[in-house]
BALOBA-1460 file (C-alpha; in Angstrom, 3 decimals):
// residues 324
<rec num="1" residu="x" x="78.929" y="37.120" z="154.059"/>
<rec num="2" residu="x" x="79.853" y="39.565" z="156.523"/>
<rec num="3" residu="x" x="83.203" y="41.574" z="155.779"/>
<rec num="4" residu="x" x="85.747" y="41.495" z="159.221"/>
<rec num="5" residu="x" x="86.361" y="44.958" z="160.172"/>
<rec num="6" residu="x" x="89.946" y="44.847" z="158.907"/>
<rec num="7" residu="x" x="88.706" y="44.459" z="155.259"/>
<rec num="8" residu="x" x="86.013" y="47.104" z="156.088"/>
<rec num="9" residu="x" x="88.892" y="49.285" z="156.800"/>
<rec num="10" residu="x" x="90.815" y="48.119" z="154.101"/>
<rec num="11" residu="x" x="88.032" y="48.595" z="151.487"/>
<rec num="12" residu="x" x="87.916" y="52.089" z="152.955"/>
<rec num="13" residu="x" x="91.074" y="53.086" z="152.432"/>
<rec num="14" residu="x" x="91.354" y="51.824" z="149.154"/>
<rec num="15" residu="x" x="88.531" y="53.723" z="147.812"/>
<rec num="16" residu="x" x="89.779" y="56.466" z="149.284"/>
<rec num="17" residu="x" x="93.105" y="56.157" z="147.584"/>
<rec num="18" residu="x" x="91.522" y="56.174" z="144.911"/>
<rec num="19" residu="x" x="89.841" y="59.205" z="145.100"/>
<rec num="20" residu="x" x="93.037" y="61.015" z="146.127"/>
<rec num="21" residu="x" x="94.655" y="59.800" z="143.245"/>
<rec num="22" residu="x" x="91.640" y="60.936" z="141.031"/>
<rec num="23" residu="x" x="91.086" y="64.121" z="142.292"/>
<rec num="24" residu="x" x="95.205" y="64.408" z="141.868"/>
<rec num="25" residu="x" x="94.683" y="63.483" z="138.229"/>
<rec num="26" residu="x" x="91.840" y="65.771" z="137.643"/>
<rec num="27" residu="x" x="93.550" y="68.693" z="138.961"/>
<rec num="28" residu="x" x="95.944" y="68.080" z="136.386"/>
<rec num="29" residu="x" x="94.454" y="66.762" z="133.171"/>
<rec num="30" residu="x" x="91.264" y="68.472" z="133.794"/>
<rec num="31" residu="x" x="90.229" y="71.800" z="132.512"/>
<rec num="32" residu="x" x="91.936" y="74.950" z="133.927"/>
<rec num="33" residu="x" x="90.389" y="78.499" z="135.036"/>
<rec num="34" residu="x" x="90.016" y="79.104" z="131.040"/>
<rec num="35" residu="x" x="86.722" y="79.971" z="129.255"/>
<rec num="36" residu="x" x="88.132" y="82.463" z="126.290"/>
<rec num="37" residu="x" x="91.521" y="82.093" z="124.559"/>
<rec num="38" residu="x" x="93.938" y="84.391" z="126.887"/>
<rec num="39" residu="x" x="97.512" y="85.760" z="126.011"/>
<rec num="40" residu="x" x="100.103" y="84.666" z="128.814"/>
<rec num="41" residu="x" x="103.361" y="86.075" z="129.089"/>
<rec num="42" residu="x" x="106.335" y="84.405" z="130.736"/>
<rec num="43" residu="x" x="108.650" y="86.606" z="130.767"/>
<rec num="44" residu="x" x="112.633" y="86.215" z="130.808"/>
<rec num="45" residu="x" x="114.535" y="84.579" z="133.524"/>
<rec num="46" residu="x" x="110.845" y="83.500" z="135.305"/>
<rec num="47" residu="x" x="110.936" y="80.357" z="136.901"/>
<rec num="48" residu="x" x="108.236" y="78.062" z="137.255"/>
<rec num="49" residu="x" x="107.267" y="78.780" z="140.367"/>
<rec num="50" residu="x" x="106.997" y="82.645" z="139.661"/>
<rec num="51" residu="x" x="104.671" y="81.313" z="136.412"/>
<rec num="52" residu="x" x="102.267" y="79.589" z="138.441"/>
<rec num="53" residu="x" x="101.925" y="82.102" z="141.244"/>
<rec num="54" residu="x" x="101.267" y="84.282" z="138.190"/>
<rec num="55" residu="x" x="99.251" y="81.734" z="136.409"/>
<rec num="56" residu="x" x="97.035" y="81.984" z="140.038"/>
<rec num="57" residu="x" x="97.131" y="85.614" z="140.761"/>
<rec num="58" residu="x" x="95.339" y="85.106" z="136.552"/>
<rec num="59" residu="x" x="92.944" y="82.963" z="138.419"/>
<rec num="60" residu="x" x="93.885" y="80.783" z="135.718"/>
<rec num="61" residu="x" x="94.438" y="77.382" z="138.489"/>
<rec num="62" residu="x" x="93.406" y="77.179" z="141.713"/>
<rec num="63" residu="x" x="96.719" y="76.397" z="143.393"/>
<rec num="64" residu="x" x="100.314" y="77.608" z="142.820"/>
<rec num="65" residu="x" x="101.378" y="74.820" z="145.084"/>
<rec num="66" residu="x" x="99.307" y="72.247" z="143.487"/>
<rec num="67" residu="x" x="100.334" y="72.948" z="140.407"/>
<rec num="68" residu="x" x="103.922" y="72.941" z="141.416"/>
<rec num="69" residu="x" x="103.688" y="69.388" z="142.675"/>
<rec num="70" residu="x" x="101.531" y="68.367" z="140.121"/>
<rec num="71" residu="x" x="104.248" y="69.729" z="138.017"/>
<rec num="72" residu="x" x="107.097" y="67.803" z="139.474"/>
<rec num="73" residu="x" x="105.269" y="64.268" z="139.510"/>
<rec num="74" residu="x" x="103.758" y="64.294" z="136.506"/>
<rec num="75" residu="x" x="104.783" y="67.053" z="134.050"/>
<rec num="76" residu="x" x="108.696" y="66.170" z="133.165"/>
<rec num="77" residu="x" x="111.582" y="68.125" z="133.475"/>
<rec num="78" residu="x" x="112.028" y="70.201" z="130.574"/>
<rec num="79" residu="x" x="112.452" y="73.588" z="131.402"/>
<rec num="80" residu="x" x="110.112" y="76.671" z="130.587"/>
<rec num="81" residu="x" x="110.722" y="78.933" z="127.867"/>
<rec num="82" residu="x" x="109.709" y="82.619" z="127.916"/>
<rec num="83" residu="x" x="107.564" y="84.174" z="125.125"/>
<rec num="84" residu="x" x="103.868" y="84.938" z="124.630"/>
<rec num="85" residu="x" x="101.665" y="81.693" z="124.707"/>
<rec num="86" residu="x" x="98.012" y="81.331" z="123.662"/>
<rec num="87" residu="x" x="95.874" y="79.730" z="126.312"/>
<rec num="88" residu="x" x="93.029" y="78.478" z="124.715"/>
<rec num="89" residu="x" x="89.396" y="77.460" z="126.486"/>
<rec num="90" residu="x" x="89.835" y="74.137" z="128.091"/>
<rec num="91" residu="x" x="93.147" y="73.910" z="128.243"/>
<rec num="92" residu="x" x="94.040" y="72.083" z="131.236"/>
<rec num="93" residu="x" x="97.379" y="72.741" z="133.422"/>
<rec num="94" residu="x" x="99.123" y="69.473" z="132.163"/>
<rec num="95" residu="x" x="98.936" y="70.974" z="128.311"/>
<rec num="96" residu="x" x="99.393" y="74.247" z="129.793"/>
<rec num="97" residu="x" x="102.767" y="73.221" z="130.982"/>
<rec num="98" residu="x" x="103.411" y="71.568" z="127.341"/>
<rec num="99" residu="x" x="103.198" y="74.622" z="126.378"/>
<rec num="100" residu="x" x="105.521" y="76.688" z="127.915"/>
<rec num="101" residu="x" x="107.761" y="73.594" z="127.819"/>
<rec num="102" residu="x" x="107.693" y="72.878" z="123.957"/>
<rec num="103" residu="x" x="108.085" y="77.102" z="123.881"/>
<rec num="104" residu="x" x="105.218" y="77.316" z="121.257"/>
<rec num="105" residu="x" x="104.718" y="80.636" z="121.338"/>
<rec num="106" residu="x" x="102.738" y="83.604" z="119.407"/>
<rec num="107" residu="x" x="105.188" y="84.728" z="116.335"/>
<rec num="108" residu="x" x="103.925" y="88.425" z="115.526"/>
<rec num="109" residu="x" x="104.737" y="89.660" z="112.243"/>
<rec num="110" residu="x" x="105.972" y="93.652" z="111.109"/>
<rec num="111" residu="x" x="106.778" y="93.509" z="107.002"/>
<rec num="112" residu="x" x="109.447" y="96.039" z="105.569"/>
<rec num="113" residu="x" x="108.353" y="96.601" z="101.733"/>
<rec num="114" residu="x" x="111.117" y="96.579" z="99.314"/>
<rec num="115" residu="x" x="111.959" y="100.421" z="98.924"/>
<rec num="116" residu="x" x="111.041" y="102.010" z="102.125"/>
<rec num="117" residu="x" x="112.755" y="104.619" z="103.464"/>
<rec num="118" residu="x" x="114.619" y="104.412" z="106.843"/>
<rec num="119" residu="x" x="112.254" y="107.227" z="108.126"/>
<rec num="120" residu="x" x="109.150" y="105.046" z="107.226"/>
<rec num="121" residu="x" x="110.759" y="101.784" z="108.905"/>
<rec num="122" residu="x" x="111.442" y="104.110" z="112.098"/>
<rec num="123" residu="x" x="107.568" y="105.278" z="112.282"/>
<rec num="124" residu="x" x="106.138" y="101.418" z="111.359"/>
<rec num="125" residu="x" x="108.287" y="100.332" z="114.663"/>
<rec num="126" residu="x" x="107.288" y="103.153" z="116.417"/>
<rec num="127" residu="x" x="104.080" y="102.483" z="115.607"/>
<rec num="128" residu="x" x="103.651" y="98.977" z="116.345"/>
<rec num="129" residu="x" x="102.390" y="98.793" z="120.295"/>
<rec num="130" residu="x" x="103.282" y="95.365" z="121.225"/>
<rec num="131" residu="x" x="107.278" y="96.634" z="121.191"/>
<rec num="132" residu="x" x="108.981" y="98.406" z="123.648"/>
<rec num="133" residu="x" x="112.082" y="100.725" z="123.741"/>
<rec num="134" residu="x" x="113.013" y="104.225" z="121.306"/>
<rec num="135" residu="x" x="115.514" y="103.710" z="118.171"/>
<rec num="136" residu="x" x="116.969" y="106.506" z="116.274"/>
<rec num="137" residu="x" x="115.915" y="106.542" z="112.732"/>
<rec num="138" residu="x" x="118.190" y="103.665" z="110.900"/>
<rec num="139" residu="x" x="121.330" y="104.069" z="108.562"/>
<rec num="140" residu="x" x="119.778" y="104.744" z="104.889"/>
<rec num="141" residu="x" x="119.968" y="101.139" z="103.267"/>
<rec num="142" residu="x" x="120.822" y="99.343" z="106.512"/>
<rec num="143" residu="x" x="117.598" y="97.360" z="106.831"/>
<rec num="144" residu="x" x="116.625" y="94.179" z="104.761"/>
<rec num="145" residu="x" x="113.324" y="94.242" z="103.592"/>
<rec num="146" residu="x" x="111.699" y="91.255" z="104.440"/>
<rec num="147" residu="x" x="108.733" y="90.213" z="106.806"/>
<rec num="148" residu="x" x="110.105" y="89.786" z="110.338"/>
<rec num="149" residu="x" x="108.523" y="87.863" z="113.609"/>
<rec num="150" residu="x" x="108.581" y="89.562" z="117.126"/>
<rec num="151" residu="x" x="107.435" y="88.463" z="120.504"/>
<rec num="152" residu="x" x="105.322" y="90.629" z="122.599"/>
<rec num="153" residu="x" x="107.499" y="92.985" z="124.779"/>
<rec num="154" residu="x" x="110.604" y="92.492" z="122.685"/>
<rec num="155" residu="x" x="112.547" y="95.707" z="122.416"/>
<rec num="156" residu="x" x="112.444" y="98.123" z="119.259"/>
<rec num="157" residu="x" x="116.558" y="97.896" z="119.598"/>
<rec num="158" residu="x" x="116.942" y="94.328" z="118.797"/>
<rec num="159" residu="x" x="114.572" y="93.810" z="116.223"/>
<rec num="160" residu="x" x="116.073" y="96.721" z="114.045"/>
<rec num="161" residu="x" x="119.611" y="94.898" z="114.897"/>
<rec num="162" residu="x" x="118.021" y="91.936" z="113.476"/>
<rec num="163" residu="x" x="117.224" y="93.658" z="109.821"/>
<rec num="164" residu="x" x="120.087" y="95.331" z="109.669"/>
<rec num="165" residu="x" x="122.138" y="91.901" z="110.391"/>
<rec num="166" residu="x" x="120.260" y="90.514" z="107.805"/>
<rec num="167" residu="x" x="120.987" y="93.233" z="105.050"/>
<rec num="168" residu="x" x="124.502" y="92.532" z="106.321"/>
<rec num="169" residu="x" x="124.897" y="88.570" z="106.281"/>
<rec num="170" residu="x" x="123.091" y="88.831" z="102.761"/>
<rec num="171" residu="x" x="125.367" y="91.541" z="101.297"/>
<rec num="172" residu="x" x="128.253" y="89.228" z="102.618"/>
<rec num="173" residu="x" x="126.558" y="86.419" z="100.297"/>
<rec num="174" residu="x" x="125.572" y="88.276" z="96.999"/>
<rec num="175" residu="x" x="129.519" y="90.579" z="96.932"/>
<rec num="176" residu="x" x="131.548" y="87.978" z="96.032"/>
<rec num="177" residu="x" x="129.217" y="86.175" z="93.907"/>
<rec num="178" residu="x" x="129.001" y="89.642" z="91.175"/>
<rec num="179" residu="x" x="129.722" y="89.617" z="87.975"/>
<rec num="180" residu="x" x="133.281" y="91.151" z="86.550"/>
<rec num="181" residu="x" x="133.307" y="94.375" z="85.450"/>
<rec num="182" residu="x" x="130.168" y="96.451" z="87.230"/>
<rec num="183" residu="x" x="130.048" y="99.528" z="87.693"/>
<rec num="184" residu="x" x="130.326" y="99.741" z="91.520"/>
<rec num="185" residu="x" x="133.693" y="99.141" z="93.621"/>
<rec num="186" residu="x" x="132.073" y="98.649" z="96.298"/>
<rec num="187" residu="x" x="129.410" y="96.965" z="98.762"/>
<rec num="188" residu="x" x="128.394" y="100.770" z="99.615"/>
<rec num="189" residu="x" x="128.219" y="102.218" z="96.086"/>
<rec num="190" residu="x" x="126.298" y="98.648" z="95.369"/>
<rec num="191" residu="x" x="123.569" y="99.776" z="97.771"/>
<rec num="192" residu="x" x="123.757" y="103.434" z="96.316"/>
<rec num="193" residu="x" x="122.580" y="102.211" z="93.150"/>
<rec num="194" residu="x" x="120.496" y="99.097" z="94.200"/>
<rec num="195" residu="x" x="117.991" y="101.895" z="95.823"/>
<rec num="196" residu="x" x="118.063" y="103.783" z="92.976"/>
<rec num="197" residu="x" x="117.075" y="101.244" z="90.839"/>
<rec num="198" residu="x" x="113.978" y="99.908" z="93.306"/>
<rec num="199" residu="x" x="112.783" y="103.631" z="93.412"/>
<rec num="200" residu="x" x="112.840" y="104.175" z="89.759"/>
<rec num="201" residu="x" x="110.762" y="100.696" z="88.409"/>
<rec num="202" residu="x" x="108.378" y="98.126" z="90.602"/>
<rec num="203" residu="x" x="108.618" y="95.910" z="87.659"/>
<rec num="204" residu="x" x="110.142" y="92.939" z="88.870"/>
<rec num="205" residu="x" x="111.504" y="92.140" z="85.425"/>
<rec num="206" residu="x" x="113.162" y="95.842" z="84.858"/>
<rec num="207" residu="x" x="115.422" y="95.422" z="88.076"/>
<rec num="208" residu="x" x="118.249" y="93.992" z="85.647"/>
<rec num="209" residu="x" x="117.555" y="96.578" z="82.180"/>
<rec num="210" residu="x" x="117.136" y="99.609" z="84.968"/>
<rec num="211" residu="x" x="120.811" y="98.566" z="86.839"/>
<rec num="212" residu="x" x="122.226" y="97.933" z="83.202"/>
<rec num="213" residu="x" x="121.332" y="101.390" z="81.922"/>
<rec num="214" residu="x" x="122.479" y="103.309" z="85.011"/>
<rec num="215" residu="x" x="125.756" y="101.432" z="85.330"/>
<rec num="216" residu="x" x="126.261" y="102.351" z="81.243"/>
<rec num="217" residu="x" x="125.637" y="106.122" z="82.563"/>
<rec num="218" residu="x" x="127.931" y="105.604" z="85.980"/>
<rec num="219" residu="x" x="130.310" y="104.212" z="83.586"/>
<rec num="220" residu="x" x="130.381" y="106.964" z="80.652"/>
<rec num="221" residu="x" x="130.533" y="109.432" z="83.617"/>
<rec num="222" residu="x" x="126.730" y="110.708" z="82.554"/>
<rec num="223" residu="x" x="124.581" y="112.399" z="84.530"/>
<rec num="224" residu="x" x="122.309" y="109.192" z="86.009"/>
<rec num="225" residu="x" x="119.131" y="111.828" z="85.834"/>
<rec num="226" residu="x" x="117.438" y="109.483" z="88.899"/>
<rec num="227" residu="x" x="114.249" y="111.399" z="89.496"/>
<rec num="228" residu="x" x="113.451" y="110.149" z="93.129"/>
<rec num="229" residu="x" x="117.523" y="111.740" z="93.775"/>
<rec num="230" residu="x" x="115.950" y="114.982" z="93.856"/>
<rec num="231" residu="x" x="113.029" y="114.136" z="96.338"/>
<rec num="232" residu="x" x="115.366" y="112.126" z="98.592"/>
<rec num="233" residu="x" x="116.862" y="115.359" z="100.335"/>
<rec num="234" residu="x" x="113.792" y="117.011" z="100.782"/>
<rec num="235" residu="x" x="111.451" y="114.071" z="102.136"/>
<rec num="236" residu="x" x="114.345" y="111.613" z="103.285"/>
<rec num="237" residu="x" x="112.263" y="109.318" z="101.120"/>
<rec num="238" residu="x" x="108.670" y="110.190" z="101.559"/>
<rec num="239" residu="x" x="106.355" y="110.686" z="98.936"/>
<rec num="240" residu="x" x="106.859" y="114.447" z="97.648"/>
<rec num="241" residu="x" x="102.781" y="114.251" z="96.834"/>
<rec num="242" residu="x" x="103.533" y="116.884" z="93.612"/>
<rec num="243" residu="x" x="105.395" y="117.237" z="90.785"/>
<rec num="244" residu="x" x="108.857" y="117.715" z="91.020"/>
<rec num="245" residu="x" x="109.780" y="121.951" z="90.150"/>
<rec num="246" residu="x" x="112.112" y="123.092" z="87.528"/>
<rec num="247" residu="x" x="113.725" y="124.971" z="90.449"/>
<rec num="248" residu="x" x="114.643" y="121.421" z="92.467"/>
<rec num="249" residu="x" x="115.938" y="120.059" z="89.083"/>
<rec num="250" residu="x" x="118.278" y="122.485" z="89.255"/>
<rec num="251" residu="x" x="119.275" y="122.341" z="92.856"/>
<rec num="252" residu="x" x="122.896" y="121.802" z="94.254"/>
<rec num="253" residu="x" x="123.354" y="118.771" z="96.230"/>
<rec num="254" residu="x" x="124.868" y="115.365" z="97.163"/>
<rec num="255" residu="x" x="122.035" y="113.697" z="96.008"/>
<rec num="256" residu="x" x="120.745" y="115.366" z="92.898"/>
<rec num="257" residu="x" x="121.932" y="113.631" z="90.257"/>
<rec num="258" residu="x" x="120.556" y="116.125" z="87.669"/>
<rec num="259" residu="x" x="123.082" y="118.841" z="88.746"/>
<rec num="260" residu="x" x="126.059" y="116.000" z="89.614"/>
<rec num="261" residu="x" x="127.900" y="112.864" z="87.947"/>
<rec num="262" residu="x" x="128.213" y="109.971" z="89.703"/>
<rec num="263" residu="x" x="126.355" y="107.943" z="92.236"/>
<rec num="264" residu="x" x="125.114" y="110.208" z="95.240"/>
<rec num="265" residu="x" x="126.772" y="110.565" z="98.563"/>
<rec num="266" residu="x" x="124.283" y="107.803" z="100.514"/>
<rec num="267" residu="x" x="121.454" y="105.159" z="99.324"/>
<rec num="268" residu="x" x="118.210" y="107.121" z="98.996"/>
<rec num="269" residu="x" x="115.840" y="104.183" z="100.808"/>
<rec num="270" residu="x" x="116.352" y="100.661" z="101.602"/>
<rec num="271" residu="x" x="116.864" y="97.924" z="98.614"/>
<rec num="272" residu="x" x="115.423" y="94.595" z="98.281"/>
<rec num="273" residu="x" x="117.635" y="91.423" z="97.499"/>
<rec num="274" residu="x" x="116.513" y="92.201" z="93.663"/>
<rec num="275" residu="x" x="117.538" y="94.951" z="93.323"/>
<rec num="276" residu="x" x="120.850" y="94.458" z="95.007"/>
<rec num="277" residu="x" x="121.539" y="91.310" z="92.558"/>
<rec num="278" residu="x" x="120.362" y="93.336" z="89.839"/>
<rec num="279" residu="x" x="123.046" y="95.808" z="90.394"/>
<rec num="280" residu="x" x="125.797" y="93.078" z="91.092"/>
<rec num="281" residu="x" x="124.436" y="91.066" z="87.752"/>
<rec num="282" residu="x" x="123.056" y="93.938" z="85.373"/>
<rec num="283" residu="x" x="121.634" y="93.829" z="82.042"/>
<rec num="284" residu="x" x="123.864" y="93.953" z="79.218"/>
<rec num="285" residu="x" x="122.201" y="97.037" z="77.331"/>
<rec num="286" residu="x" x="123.449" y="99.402" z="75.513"/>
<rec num="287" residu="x" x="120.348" y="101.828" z="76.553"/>
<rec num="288" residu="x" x="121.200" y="104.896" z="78.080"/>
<rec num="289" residu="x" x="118.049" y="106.391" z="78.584"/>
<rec num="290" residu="x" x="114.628" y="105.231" z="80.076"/>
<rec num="291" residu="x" x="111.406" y="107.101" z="80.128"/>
<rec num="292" residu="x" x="107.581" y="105.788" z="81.174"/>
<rec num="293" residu="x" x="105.637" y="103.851" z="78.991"/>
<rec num="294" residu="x" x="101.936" y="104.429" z="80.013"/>
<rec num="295" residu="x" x="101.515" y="100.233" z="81.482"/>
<rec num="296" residu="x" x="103.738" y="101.148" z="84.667"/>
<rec num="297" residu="x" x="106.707" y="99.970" z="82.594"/>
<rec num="298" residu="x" x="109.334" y="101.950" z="80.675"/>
<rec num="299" residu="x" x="110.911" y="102.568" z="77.638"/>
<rec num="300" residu="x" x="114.011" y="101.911" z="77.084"/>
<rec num="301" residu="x" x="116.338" y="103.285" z="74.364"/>
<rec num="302" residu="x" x="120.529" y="103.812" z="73.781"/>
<rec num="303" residu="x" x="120.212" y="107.343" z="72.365"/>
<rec num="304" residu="x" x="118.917" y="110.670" z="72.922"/>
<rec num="305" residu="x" x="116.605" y="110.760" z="69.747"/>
<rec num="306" residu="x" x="115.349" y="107.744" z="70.337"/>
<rec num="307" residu="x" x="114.431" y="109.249" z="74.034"/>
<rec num="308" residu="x" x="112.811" y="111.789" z="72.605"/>
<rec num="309" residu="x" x="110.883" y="110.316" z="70.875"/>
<rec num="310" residu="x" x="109.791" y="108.209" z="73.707"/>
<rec num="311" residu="x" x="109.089" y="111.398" z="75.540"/>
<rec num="312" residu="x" x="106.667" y="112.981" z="72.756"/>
<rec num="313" residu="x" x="104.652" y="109.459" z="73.300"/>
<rec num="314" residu="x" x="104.352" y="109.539" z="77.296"/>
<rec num="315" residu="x" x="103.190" y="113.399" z="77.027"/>
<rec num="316" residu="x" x="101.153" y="112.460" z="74.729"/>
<rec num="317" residu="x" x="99.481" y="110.168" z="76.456"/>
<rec num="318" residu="x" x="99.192" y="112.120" z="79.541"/>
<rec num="319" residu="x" x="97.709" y="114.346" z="77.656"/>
<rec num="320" residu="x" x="95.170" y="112.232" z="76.847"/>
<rec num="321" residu="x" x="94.472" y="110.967" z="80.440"/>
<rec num="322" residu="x" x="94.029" y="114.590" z="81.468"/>
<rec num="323" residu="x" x="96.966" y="114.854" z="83.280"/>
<rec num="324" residu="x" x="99.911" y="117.840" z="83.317"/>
């Protein structure tokens, strides 16, 4: 049967109807401009529009425009949030627009160990390339330890605010809950001590004997005799890579506590939460004095003859390892 040339016509324009609307689809839900996982950053304040001219300058799409439209039929309205995304190979524009939508972005990572110094925080963000801006070198005991996440192109300036809000809102937490009669009077002296107990043992389960036995001391008005006191001033908290000299034992300061009583003027590196609670929920001890074991632990006793004796056994087995 021979078709009238009205449904010749008709048949035309169907078909091609439906190729628009394929090739519409395809330039959508087909695969972008994307053979290797890329990094794309959309930065703060962009709006779409500036993404896909950007997304096309990338040679990522073809077509700013027809992504835009594509965009505005098809892809919803939820706005676009700025970070660093992960385009990966095949990826077409419709799940590229997910993307930015659904803000799924790449977390980076910087850790601050329990017990570094604020001069070693300043030269890891320093360090790490993917941040932007200068800091000054942070407030001894001002940053949390912890492992914090940073976008690419964030500033050095806010992620520092961000560890030392966090040493803050947990401080605000763990005062109020301490136990009566410690030997601090206050959230400063608390971080005073706290960093002298994380420099002086890395045993998790010493935190509490270590803050008992140096509030017993703060609280007989002893000497507290904290070795890593006397490096403090003359490292800021760096490894002194020697022994520590008779001479230095002896020096005048306001952080040697070998030639001063009481807590020194300033925390000597930045605690952990442990050692913080330790300080705010010490040991009840009567030990007095501590001195190195041989296993990386110590040995703990409440007077000096006891110490010594202590002593006599840690030289003598330095001795034995060959050491001075």
């Amino acid at each position: 049967m021979k078709l009238k040339a009205g449904q010749i016509a008709a048949t035309l324009l169907l078909v091609l109807a439906l190729g628009t609307v394929g090739w519409f689809a395809s330039g959508w839900y087909g695969s972008a401009n994307i053979s290797d996982d890329t990094p794309f950053v959309v930065t703060s304040g962009s709006t779409l529009t500036s993404v896909a001219r950007d997304l096309e300058e990338k040679k990522i799409i073809d077509s700013s425009d027809g992504f835009l439209l594509r965009a505005k039929l098809l892809g919803g309205d939820a706005p676009i949030q700025a970070g660093e995304f992960s385009l990966t190979a095949g990826m077409s524009p419709s799940e590229i627009l997910h993307a930015f939508q659904s803000g799924d972005v790449i977390r980076r990572f910087v850790t601050i160990p329990e017990g570094m110094p604020s001069i070693l925080v300043y030269e890891r963000l320093m360090a790490e390339p993917l941040l932007t801006g200068e800091i000054p070198v942070p407030v001894e005991g001002s940053v949390l330890p912890d492992t914090y996440d940073f976008e690419r192109g964030e500033s050095r300036t806010k992620l520092l605010a961000r560890m030392q809000v966090a040493m803050r809102n947990y401080l605000a937490e763990a005062w109020p809950k301490r136990k009566p009669d410690i030997a601090v009077e206050s959230i400063e002296e608390a971080i005073i001590l706290a960093s002298i107990v994380e420099k002086e043992t890395g045993i998790a389960s010493e935190r509490r004997m270590v803050a008992g036995l140096y509030s017993n001391r703060v609280k007989d008005g002893m000497l507290l005799q904290a070795d890593p006191t006397i490096i403090y001033p003359m490292t800021r908290g760096k490894p002194l890579g020697r022994q520590i000299r008779k001479s230095e034992i002896a020096a005048i300061n306001d952080y040697n506590t070998y030639s001063m009583i009481g807590l020194p003027k300033g925390p000597i590196t930045n605690p952990g939460r442990d050692s913080i609670a330790a300080v705010l929920d010490p040991e009840k001890t009567d030990a007095r004095y501590m001195v190195a074991d041989g296993t990386g632990g110590h040995d703990f006793n409440k007077d000096y003859a006891g110490h010594q004796a202590a002593v006599d056994k840690w030289y003598a087995i330095r001795e034995a390892r060959g050491e001075r």
